[in-house]
Wavefront OBJ file of the C-alpha trace (Angstrom):
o trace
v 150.425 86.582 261.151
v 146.459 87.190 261.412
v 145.270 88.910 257.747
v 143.691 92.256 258.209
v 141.467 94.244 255.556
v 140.649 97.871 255.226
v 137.380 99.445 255.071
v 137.528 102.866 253.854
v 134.702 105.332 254.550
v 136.006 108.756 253.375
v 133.620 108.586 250.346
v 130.702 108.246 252.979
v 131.426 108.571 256.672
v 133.955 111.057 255.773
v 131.166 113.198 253.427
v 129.943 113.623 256.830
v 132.502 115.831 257.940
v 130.769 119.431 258.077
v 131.762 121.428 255.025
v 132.732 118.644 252.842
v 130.854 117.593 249.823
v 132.652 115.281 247.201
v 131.829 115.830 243.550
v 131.241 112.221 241.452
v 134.476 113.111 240.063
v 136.246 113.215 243.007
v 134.821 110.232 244.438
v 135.992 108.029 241.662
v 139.296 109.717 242.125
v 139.793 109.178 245.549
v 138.162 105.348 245.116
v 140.669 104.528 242.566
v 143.812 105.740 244.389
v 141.966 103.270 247.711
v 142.230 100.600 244.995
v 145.387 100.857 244.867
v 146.542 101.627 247.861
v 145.012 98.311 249.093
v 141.835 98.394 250.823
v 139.456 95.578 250.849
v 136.012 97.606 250.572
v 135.144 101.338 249.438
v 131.846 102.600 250.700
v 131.325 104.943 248.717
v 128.033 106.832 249.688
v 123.944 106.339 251.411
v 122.337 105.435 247.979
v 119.017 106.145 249.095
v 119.811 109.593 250.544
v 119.524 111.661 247.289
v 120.051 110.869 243.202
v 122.813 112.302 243.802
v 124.463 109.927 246.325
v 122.930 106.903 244.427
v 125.221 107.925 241.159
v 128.053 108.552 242.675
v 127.791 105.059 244.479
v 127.129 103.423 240.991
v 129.577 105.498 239.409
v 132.244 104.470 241.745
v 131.255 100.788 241.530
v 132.188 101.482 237.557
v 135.705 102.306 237.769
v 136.805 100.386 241.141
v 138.894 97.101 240.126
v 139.633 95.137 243.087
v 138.052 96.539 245.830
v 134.580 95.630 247.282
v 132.099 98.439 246.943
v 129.200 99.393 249.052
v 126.889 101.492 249.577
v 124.897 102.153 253.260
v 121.550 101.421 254.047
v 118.941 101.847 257.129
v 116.730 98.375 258.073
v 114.426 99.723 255.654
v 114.073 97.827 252.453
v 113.922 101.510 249.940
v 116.959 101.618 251.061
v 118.188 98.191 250.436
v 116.817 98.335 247.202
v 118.646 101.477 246.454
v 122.029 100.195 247.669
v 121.449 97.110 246.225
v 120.998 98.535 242.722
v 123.832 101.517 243.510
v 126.374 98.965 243.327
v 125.245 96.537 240.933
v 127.488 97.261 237.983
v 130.982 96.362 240.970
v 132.998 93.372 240.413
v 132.551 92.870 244.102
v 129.230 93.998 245.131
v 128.498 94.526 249.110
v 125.487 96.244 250.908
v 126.097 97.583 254.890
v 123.017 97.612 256.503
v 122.569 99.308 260.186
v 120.402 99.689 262.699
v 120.523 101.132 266.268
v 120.714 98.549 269.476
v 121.675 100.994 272.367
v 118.898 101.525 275.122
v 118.904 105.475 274.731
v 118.814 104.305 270.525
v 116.180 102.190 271.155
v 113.710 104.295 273.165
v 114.608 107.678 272.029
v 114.683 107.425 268.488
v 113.268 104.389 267.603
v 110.357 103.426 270.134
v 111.416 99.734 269.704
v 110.970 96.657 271.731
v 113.988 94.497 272.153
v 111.767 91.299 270.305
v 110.918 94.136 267.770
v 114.378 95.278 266.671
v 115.602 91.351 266.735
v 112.606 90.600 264.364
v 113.305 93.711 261.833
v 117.026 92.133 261.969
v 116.092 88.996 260.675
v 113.490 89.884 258.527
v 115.674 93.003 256.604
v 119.091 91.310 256.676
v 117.342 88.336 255.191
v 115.874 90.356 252.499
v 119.201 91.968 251.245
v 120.620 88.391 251.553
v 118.109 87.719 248.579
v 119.672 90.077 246.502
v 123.511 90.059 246.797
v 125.955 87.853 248.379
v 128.184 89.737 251.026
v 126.052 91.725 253.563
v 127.301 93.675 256.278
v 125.255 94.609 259.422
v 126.192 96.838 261.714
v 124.844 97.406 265.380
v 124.764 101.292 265.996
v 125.508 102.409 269.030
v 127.329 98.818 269.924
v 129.471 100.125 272.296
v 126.139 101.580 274.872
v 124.471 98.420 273.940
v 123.230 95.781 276.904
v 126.372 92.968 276.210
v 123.920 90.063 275.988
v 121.797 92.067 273.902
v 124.320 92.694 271.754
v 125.147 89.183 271.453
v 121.572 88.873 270.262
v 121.618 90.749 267.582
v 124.799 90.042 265.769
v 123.852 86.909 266.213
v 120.317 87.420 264.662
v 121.899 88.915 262.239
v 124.758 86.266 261.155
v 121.757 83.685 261.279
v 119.771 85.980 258.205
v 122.888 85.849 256.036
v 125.216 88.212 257.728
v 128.757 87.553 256.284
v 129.923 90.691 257.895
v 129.546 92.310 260.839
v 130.473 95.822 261.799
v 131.434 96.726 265.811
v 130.510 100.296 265.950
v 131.550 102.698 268.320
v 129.332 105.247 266.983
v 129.777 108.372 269.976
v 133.628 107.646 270.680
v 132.026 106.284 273.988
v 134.652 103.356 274.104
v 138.058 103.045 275.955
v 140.519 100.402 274.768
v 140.218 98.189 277.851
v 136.193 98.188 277.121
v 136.757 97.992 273.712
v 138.708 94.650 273.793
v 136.370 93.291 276.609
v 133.785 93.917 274.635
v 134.707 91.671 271.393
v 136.473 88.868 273.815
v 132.510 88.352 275.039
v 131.584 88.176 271.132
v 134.592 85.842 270.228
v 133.092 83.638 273.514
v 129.570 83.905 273.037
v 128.689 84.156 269.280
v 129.085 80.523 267.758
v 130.053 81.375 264.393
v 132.730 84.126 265.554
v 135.469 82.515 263.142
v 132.880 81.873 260.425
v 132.751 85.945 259.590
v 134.126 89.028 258.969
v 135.026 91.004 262.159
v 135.266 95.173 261.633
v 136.018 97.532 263.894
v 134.200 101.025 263.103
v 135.718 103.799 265.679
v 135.380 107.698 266.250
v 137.307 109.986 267.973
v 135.332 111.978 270.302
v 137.341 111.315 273.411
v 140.725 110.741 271.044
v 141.165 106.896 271.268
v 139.560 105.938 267.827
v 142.785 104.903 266.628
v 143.551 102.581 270.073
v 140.331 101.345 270.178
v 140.255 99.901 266.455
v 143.783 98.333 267.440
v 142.387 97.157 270.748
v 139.738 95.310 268.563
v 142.536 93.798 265.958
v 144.067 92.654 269.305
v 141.068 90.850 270.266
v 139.415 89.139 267.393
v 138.778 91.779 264.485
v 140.145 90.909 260.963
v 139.078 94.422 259.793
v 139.282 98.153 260.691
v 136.653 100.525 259.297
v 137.616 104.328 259.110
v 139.095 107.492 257.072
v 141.804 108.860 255.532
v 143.009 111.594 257.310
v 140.784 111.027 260.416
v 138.154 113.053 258.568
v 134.204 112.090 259.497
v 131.126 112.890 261.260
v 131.951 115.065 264.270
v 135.573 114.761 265.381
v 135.885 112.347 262.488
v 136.534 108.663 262.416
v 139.736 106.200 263.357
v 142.606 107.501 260.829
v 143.470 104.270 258.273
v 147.372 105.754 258.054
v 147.544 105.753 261.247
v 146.668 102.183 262.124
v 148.675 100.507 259.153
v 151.392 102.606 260.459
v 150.887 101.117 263.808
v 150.622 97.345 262.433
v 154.085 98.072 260.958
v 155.793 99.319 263.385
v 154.199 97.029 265.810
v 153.445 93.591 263.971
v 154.969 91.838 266.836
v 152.494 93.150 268.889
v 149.970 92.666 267.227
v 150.362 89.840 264.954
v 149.297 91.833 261.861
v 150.515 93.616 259.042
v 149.330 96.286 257.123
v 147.098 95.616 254.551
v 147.834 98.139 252.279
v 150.815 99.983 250.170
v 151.837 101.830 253.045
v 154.406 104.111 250.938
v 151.552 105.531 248.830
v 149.875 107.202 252.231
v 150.881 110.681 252.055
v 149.839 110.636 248.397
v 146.687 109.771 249.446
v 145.831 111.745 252.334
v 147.129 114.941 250.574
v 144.690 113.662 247.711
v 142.010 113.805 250.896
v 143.183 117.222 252.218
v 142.604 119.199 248.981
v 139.266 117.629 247.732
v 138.080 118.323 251.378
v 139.975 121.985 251.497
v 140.590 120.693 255.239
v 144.770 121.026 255.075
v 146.347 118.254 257.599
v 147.619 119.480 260.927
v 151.379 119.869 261.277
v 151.588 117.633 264.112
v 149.535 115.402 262.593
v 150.769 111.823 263.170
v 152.442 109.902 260.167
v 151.341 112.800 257.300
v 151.938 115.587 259.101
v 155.091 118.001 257.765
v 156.234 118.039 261.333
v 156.280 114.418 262.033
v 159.253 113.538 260.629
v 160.778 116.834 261.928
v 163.502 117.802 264.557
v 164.101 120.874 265.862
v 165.674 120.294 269.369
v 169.292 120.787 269.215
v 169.699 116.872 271.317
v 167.130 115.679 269.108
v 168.646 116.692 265.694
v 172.526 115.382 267.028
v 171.076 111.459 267.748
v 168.953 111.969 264.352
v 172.269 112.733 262.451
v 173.878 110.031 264.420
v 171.420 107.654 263.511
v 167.502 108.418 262.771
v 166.119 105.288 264.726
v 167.146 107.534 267.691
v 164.121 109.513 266.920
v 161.666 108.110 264.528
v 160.197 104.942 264.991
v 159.590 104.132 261.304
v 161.568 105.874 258.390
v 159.531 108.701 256.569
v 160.265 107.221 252.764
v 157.675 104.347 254.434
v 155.153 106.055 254.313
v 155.865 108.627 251.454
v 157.506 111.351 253.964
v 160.850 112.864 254.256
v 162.752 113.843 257.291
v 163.303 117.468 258.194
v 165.659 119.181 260.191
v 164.240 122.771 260.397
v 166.862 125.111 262.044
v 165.685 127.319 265.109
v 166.491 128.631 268.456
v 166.632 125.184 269.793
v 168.866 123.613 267.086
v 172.721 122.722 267.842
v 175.590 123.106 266.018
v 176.075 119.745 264.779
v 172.524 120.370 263.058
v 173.700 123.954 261.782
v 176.855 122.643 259.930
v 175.703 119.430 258.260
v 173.075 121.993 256.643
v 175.603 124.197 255.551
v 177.585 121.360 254.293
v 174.610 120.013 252.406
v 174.105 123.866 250.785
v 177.548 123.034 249.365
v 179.441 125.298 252.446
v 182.531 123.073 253.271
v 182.453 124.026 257.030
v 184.495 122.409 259.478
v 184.023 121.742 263.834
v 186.303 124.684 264.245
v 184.777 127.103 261.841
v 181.526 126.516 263.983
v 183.146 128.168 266.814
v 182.507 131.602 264.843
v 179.244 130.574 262.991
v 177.215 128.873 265.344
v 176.789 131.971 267.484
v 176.144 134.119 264.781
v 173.217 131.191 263.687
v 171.926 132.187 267.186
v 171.376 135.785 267.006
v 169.308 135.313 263.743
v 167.780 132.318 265.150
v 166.347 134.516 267.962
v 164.254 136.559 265.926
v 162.896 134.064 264.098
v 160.907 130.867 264.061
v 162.899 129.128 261.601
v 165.790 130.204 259.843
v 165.729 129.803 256.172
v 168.234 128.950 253.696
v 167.971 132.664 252.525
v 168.888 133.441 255.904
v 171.845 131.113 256.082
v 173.256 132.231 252.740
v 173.276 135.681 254.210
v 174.803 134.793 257.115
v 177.553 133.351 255.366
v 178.373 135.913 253.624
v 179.180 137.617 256.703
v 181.104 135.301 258.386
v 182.967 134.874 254.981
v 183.964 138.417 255.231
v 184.643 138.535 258.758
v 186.829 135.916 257.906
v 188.552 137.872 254.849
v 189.000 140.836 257.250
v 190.550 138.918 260.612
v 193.202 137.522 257.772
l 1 2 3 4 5 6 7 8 9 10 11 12 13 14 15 16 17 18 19 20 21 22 23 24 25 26 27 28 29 30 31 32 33 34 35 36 37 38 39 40 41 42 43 44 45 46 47 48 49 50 51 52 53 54 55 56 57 58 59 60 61 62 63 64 65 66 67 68 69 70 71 72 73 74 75 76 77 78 79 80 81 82 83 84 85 86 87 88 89 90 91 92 93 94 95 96 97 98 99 100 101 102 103 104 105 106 107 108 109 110 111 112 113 114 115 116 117 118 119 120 121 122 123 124 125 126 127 128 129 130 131 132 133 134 135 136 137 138 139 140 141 142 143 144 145 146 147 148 149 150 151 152 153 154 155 156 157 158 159 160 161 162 163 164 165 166 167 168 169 170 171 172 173 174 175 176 177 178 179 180 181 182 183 184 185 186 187 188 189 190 191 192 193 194 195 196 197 198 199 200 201 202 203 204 205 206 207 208 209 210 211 212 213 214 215 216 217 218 219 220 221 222 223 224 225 226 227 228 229 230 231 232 233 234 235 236 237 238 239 240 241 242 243 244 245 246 247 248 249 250 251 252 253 254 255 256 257 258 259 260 261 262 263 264 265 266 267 268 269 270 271 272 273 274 275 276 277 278 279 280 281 282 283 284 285 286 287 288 289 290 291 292 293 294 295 296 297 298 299 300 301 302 303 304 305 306 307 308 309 310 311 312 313 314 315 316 317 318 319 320 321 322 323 324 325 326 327 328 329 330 331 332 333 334 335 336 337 338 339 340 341 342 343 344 345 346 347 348 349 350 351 352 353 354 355 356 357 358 359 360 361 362 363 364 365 366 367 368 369 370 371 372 373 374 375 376 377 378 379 380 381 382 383 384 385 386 387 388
């Protein structure tokens, strides 16, 4: 089984998302419960982008115990410094260093030469190499960059000290098939491929941030960049439940497992959800309160048969229970093991007379609540003392 590692970027991609702004408190909150949930590297902030960011970053590097911890910084050497010095006081210091390598990157914002970016490469990653040990560089824009260009330029990079580097699909340009295409030309053309750390950094705009990062585990990444929650810059980043769900349900598959305590995941993204105020979506996979859910009468009769019939994992996996929330669609079966488990000792043949009473309240709701079934039972219990 190929190891994979966990790069969270909540504390910094995530900060992105619009309306979100961590406190230091909350940082070091959320930082500690990464720890131990099992990621390999917190970033925890842009040092150089205000005081206020740099703290935070070096404040986090205090209380972290196992994780790496980095902070982000532009191919400018301000903010190498500041990075470098954010995350002095970690037991595993790392900088993350980026710079755009796309055409439209190149000419629009940055008015750079091909020879001109590959120089600043060298000369910048080489300079943070002077002052800490792991550096990660990261190619903006990797997936709109030229192939051999890109080749280039990692491998610039790798060749200035590089022990990292970061695949980033920085619009959500990518498909899967692309995706994988794209790091089976790195694993053939970059020499020290197997020397390095291999991350896969992945948004969602066209909804495949979560395939893509597994397309690159499938071909030749050892790490997976991206959020609890899904949260981040625009329509947020690849969702880190979501993929070590996916390794352990498909290890096979993938030859992986998940790197982290995967039972601890709802109690981290609900940690996520209220220091964002951004609630998870119902049908959110993995977290979501409907996920484990089953409404549909067929649905709920296989699940109380046996719950592999309609969950791939089991909810206490990843910190979840199941649900079987009673509506318009649920069947009797459904109906009386709820009863039974209210402490109702209801039998097949009783159902005959409950179920369709279940119906006519189940019509004029969305879901019927126990309230509702207590109720009801009282009136089939005295319909029942009258017919005697």
């Amino acid at each position: 089984m190929k190891a994979i590692t966990f790069f969270d970027t909540t504390l910094r991609d995530g900060e992105q998302t619009i309306g979100v702004n961590f406190t230091t408190a909350e940082k070091q909150a959320i930082a500690q419960a990464l720890d131990k949930w099992g990621v390999a590297t917190i970033e925890a902030g842009f040092p150089a982008a205000s005081a206020k960011d740099f703290a935070a970053v070096a404040q986090v590097a205090e209380v972290v115990k196992h994780a790496n911890v980095t902070g982000l910084a532009r191919l400018k050497r301000t903010d190498i410094d500041a990075a470098v010095q954010a995350v002095a006081a970690a037991k595993h210091p790392l900088i993350h260093v980026f710079i755009a390598t796309s055409p439209i990157h190149r000419d629009s914002k940055l008015h750079m030469s091909k020879a001109e970016l590959l120089q600043k490469i060298a000369a910048d990653v080489a300079y943070a190499k002077q002052s800490i040990d792991q550096v990660m560089f990261s190619p903006e824009d990797a997936t709109r960059t030229e192939p051999d260009f890109l080749v280039e330029a990692v491998t610039t990079a790798i060749n200035a000290g590089a022990t990292h580097i970061n695949i980033a699909d920085t619009v959500g340009f990518s498909t899967p098939t692309e995706f994988a295409a794209l790091f089976k030309n790195l694993q053939e053309q970059v020499p020290q491929f197997d020397e390095i750390t291999w991350s896969t950094h992945t948004h969602d705009d066209l909804g495949m941030a979560t395939a893509n990062a597994l397309a690159g585990i499938a071909n030749g990444a050892t790490e997976v960049q991206g959020t609890i929650n899904g949260i981040g810059e625009r329509a947020g980043n690849s969702d880190l439940i979501e993929v070590a769900a996916a390794l352990h349900v498909k290890h096979a598959t993938y030859q992986a497992v998940e790197p982290v305590e995967l039972s601890m995941s709802k109690q981290i993204s609900n940690r996520v959800a209220q220091a964002t105020n951004i609630p998870v979506s119902p049908n959110k996979a993995i977290v979501g309160k409907n996920a484990f859910s089953h409404e549909s009468g067929i649905h709920q009769d296989g699940f109380l048969k046996n719950p592999a019939t309609y969950e791939v994992l089991t909810p206490e996996t990843v910190g979840m229970v199941s649900n079987l929330p009673l509506g318009k669609l649920s069947g009797s079966h459904a109906v009386m093991s709820k009863l039974n488990g209210m402490g109702y000792q209801v039998t097949k043949a009783e159902m005959a007379d409950i179920f369709p009473v279940f119906k006519q309240i189940a019509e004029r709701t969305d879901v019927v609540s126990d309230r509702e079934l207590r109720d009801m039972m009282k009136v089939v219990q005295a319909q029942a003392t009258e017919g005697q």
